[in-house]
C-alpha positions in Angstrom: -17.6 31.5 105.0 -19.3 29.0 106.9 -18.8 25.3 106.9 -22.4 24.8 105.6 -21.7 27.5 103.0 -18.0 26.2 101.7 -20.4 22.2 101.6 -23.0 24.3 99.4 -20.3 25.2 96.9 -18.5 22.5 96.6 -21.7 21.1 95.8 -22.4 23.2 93.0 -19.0 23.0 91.5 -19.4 19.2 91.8 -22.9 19.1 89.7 -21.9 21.9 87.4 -18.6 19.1 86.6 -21.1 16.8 86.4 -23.1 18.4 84.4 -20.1 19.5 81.7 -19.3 15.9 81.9 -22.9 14.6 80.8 -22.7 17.2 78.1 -19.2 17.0 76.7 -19.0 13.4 77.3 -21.1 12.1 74.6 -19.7 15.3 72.6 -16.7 13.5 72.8 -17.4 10.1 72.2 -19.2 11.3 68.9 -16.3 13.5 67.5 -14.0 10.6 68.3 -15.7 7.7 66.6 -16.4 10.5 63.7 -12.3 9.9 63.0 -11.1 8.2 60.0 -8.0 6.6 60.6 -5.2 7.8 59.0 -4.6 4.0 57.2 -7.9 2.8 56.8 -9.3 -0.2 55.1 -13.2 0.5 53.8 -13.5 -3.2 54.7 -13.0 -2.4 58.9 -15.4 1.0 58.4 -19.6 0.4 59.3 -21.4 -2.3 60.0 -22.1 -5.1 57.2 -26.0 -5.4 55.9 -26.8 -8.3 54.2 -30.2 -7.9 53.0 -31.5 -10.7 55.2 -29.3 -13.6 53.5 -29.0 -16.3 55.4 -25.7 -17.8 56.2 -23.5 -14.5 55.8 -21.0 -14.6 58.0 -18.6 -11.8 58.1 -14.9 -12.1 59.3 -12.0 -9.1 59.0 -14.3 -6.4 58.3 -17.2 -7.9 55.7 -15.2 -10.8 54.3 -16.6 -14.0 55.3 -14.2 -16.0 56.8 -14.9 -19.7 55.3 -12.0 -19.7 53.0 -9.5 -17.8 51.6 -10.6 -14.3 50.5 -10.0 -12.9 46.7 -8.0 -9.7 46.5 -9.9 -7.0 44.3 -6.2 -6.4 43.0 -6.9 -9.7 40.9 -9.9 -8.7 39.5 -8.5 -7.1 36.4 -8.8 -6.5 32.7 -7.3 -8.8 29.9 -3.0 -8.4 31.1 -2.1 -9.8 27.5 -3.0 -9.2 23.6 -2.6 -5.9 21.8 -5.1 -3.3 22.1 -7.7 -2.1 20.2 -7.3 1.5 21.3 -4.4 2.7 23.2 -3.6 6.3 24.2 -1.5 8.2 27.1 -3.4 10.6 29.3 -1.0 13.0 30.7 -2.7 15.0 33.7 -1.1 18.9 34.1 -2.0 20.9 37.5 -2.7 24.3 34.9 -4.5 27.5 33.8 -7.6 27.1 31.5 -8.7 29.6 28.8 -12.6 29.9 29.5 -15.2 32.4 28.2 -12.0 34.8 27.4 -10.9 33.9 31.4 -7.9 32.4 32.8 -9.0 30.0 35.8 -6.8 27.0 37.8 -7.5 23.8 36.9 -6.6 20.7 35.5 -5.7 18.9 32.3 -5.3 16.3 30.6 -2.9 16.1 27.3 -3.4 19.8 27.5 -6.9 20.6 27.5 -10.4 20.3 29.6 -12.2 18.2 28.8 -9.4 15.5 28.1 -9.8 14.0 25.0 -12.7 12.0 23.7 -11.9 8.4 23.8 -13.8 6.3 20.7 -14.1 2.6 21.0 -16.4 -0.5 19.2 -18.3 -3.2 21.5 -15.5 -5.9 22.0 -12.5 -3.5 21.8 -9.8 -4.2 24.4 -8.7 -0.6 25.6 -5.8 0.4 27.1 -5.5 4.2 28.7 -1.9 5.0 30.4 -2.6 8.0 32.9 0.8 10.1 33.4 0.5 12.3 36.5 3.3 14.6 35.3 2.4 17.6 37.9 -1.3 17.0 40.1 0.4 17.3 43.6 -2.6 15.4 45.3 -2.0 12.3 43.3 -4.8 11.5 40.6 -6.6 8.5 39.5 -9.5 7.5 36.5 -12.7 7.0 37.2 -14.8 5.1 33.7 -18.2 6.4 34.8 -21.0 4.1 33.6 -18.6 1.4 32.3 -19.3 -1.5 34.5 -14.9 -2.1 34.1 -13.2 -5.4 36.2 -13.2 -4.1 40.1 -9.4 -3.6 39.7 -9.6 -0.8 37.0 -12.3 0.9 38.6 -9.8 3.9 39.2 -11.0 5.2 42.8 -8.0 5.8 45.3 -7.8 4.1 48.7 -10.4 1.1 47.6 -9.5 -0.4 43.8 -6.0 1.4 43.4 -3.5 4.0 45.0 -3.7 7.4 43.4 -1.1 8.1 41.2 1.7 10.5 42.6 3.3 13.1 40.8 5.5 11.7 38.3 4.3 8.3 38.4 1.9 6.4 35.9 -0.9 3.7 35.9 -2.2 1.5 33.1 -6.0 1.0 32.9 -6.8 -2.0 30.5 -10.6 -3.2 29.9 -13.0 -4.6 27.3 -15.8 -2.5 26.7 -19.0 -4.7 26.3 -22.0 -2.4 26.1 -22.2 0.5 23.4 -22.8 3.8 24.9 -22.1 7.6 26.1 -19.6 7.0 29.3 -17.2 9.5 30.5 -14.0 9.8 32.9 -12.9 11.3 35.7 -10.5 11.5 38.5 -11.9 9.7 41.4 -8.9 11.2 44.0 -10.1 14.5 45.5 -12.5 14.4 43.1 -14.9 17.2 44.5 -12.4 19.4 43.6 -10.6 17.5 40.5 -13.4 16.8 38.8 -14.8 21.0 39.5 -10.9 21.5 37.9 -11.7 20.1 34.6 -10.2 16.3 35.4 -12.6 14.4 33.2 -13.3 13.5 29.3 -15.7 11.8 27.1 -16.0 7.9 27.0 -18.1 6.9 23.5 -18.9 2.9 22.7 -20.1 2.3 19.2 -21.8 -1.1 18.1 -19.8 -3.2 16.5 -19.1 -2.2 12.8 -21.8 -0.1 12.7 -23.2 3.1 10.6 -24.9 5.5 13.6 -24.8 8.9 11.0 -24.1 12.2 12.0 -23.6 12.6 16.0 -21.8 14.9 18.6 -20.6 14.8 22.0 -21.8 17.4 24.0 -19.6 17.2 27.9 -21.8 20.3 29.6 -19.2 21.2 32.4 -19.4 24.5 34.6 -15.5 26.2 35.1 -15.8 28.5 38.3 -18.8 30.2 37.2 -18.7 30.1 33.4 -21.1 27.1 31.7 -19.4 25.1 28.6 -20.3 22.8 26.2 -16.7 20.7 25.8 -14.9 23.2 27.1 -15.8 26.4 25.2 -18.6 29.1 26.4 -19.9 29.7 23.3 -22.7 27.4 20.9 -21.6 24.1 19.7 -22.0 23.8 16.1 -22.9 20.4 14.9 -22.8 20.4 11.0 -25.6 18.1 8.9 -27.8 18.1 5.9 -31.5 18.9 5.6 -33.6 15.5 7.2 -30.2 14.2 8.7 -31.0 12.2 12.1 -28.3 13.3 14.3 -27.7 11.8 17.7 -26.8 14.7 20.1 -24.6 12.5 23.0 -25.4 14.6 26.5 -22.9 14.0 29.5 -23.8 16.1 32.5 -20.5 16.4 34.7 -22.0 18.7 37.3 -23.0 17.9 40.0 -26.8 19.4 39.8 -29.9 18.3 37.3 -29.2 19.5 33.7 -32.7 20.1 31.9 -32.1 19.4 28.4 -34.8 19.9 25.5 -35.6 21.2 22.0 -37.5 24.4 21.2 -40.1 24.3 18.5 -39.2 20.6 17.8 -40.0 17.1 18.5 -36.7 15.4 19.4 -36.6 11.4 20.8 -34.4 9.9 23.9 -32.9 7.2 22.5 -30.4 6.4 25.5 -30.0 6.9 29.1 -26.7 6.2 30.8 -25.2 4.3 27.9 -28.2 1.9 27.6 -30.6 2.0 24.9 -34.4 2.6 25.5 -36.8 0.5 23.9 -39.7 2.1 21.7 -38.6 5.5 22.0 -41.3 7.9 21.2 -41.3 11.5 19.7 -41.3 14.3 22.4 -42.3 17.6 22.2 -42.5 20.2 24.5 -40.9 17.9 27.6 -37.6 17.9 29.2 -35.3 15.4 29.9 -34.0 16.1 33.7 -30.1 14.4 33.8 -29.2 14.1 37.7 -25.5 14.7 37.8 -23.1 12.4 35.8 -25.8 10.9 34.1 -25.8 10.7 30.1 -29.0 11.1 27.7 -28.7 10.8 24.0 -31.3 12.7 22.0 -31.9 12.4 18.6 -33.3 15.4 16.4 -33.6 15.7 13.1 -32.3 18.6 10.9 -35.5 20.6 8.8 -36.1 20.6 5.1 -35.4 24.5 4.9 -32.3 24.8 5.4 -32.0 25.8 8.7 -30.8 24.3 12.3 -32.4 22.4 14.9 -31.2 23.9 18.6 -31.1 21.7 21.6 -31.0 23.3 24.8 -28.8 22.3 27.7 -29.7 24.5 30.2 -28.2 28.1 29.3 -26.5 26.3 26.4 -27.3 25.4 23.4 -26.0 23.4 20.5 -27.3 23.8 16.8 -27.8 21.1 14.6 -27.9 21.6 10.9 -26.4 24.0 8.3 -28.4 27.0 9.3 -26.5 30.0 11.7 -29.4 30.3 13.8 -32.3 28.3 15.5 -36.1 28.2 17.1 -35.2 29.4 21.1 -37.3 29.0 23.6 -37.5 28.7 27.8 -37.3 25.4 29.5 -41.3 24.1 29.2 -40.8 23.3 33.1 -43.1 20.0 32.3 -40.6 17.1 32.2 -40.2 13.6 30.5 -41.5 10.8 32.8 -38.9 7.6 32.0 -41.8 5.3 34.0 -44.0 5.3 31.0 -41.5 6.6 28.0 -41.0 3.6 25.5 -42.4 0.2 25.4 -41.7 -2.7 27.8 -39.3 -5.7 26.5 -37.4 -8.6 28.7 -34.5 -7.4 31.0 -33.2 -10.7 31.5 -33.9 -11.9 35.0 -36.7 -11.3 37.4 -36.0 -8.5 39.6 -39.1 -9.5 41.8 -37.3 -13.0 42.8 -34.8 -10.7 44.9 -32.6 -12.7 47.0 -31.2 -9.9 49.2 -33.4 -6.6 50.1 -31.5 -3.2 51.1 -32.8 0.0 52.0 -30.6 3.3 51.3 -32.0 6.1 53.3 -31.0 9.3 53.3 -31.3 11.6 56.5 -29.8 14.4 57.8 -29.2 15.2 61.4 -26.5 17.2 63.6 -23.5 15.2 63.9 -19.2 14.7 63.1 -17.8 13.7 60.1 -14.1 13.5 60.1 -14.3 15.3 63.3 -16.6 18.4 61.7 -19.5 19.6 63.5 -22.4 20.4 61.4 -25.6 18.8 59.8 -24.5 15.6 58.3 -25.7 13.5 55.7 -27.3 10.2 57.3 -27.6 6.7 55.6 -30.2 4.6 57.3 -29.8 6.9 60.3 -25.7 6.6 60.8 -23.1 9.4 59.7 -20.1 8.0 57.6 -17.5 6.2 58.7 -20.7 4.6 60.7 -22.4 3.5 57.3 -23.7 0.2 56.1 -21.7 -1.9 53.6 -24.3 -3.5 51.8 -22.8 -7.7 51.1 -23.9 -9.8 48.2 -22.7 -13.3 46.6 -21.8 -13.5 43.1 -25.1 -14.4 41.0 -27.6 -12.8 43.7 -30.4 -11.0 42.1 -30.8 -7.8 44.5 -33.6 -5.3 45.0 -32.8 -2.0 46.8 -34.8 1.1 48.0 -34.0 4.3 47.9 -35.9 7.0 49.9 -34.7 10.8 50.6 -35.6 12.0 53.8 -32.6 15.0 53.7 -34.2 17.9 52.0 -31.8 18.1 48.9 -31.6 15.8 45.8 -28.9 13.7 45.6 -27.5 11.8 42.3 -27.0 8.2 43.3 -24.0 6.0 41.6 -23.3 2.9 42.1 -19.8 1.8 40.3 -19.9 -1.4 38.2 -23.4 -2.2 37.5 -26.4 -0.7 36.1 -29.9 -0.5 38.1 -33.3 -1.4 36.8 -35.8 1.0 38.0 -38.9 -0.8 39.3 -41.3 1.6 40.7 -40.9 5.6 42.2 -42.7 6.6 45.2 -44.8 3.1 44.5 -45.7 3.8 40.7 -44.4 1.0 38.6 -42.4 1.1 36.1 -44.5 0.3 32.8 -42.2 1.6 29.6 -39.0 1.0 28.1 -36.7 -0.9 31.0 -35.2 2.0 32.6 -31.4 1.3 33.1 -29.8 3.9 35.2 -26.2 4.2 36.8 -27.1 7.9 37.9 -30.1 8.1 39.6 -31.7 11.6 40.5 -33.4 11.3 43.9 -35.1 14.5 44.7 -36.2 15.4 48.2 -38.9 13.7 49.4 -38.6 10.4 46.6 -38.1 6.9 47.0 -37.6 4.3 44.2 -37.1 0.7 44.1 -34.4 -0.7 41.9 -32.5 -3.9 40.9 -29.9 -5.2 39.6 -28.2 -8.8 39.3 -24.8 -9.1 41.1 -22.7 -10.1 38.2 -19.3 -7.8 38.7 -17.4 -8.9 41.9 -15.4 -6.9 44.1 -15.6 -3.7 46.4 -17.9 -1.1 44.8 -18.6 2.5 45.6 -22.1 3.6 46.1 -22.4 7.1 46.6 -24.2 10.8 45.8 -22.4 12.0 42.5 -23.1 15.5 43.8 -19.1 14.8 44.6 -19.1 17.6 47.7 -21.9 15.7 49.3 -19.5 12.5 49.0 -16.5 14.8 50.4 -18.8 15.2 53.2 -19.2 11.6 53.9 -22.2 10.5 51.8 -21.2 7.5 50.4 -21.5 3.8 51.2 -20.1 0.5 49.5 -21.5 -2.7 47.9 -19.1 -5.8 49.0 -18.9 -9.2 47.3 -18.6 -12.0 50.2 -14.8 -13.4 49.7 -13.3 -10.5 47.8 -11.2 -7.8 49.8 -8.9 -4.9 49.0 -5.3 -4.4 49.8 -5.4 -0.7 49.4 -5.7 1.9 52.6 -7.4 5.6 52.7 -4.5 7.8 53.1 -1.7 5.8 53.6 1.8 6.5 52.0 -0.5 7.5 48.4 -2.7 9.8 50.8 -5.8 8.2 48.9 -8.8 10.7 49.2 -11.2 9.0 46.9 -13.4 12.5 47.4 
């Protein structure tokens, strides 16, 4: 080989190094900062956004650092006086009997669902979870109930999961009547699939509501319940009863629910009441996942059953053995004009912090996974926006889906108004919402008033999609959290 021959190659392998460098180099850099550190404090992870407040000045992570900051640890329910409800919740790592199957799962006091916890408006309740043998730890989650930050049950931000044979004391007053639910908020993309959840029900104070039912619509492997069985639930009631049929979609998809040859009303969404309810017939109510609806149908004059349809299941309503049937009527309830408008207590227009939650998707790491990765506001998770408020600050967010899938938006401890989606205005019944469906394609504008301080999950309640990294956090200035992802609990919160 000649001297101008051996220069030629180590000229090529020089540019084909540089070349792998230029290529793997930001390959790297991308896995790398993916990474979640194995003792991680949400308040050091993305990049504070604080919807154009001025005078927000973040210190350690997204606390401010004019003063001493609050621990979310102190945020907590009443730690004296004798409750008004008080029960043990004992979760089991176990078989469950299903649709004459025998699948793995999870239990609490021996059954899935867990049982259904009843409460009045002012009651101070007081839950004792008993992890006697979930070996990934396990936490609850009170879905809808906008609970002090420090019983908010999810592992790594408001608590540490609760090992195997330890225990944790949840106590709260519940201030807004309503269909709520629980669930496990530590690996909860696959506790929650497991059967890890129950039934939450808040009842006005002293109050006469007639004839109602629960109906928890869960899917075990690939068999759909209502409360745990695969058959028809069975609500018994007289001829012209009103009964109040109390829908809780724990899936993680929309559940169409509607009535077959009848008119039927939505009297709630999401534990809030809608005002003016009208009669509906021939619509369906679309429930993004772990969203609530109550419908109200009343039983006929002949003796036989009303059936309302949640998606392949049914439950019947009355005395009769059978019921009108009929195929979903595809056409589907729209909440911006059902009911009448009434005051919702603050101007949401008057916003004094404006965020945008965007959902993309592009190719990317999360945790150090290739793959196409759920984007907020263009950056993968840990790289995601905490969104700050102060205490009192009336805020106005948009939503938009860019990613090509629907995703169920929740954010813990509050309620959202809905103002407008894809620029039509609201003009009905308030629409309050703590499960949001946003299809592909949609955007919405919502509010809400910061009343509820601490470190708050905001996330897609499609709980793989959150195991995958979508999920952000709202963060009041001054409050912070002494609890770490992983750590010595190994806190997963999804």
């Amino acid at each position: 080989m000649t001297e101008r021959e051996a220069l030629g190659r180590r000229r090529r392998v020089v540019a084909a190094v540089v070349a792998s460098l230029l290529v793997l180099g930001p390959l790297a850099w991308f896995w790398w900062t993916s990474l979640v550190p194995a003792n991680a404090s949400v308040m050091d992870m993305g990049y504070p956004d604080t919807g154009g407040a001025p005078g927000a000045t973040p210190g350690h992570g997204h606390t401010p650092t004019d003063g001493p900051g609050v621990s979310l640890a102190t945020l907590a329910g009443p730690s004296g006086g004798d409750p008004d409800v008080a029960l043990t919740l004992t979760a089991d790592t176990g078989p469950i009997e299903v649709g004459g199957r025998t699948l793995d799962g999870y239990t609490l006091n021996g059954t899935s669902p867990g049982p259904t916890i009843e409460a009045e408006v002012g009651d101070l309740v007081e839950v004792t979870l008993v992890n006697r043998s979930v070996p990934d730890g396990t936490t609850l989650h009170w879905h809808g109930v906008d609970v002090p930050n420090a019983e908010d049950g999810v592992a790594g931000v408001t608590q540490d999961a609760v090992p195997p044979g330890g225990s944790h004391v949840y106590r709260f007053v519940v201030e807004d009547a309503g269909t709520y639910w629980y669930h496990s908020h530590q690996v909860s993309h696959a506790q929650v699939r497991g059967g890890l959840f129950g039934a939450l029900v808040v009842h006005p104070p002293g109050s006469d509501e007639g004839a109602q039912a629960v109906a928890a619509v869960h899917t075990y492997g690939a068999v759909p319940t209502i409360n745990g069985s695969a058959e028809s639930l069975r609500v018994p009631a007289e001829p012209g009863d009103q009964v109040r049929v109390r829908v809780v979609n724990t899936g993680s998809g929309v559940l169409r629910a509607w009535v077959p040859g009848a008119q039927y009303r939505l009297l709630a969404l999401d534990g809030r009441d809608l005002h003016g309810p009208g009669t509906v017939t021939d619509e369906a109510v679309a429930i993004g996942g772990g969203g609530r609806a109550d419908l109200e149908v009343t039983v006929p004059d002949d003796g036989g059953s009303v059936r309302v349809r949640l998606g392949s299941q049914s439950v019947l309503v009355g005395p009769g053995d059978d019921a009108p049937d009929g195929d979903d009527p595809r056409t589907t309830l729209d909440l911006l004009t059902y009911g009448t408008p009434t005051d919702v207590g603050f101007d949401p227009r008057a916003a004094d912090r404006r965020f945008d939650y965007a959902i993309g998707r592009r190719p990317g790491f999360v945790a150090g996974r290739p793959g196409l990765q759920w984007t907020i506001n263009g950056h993968t998770y840990p790289d995601v926006p905490m969104y700050v408020v102060s205490e009192g600050d009336v805020v106005q967010m948009t939503l938009r889906n860019s990613s090509g899938q629907g995703h169920p938006m929740h954010l813990h401890g509050h309620h959202l108004l809905v103002l407008s989606r894809d620029g039509e205005p609201s003009t009905g019944s308030p629409w309050w919402t703590d499960s949001l469906e946003l299809a592909a394609g949609e955007s919405y504008e919502v509010a809400f008033v910061a009343d509820n301080p601490g470190i708050w999950m905001d996330h897609c309640h499609n709980l793989p999609h959150a195991q995958q990294g979508l999920v952000a956090h709202l963060a009041y200035e001054g409050v912070d959290t002494p609890y770490l992802l992983g750590g010595d609990a190994d806190n997963a919160p999804e």
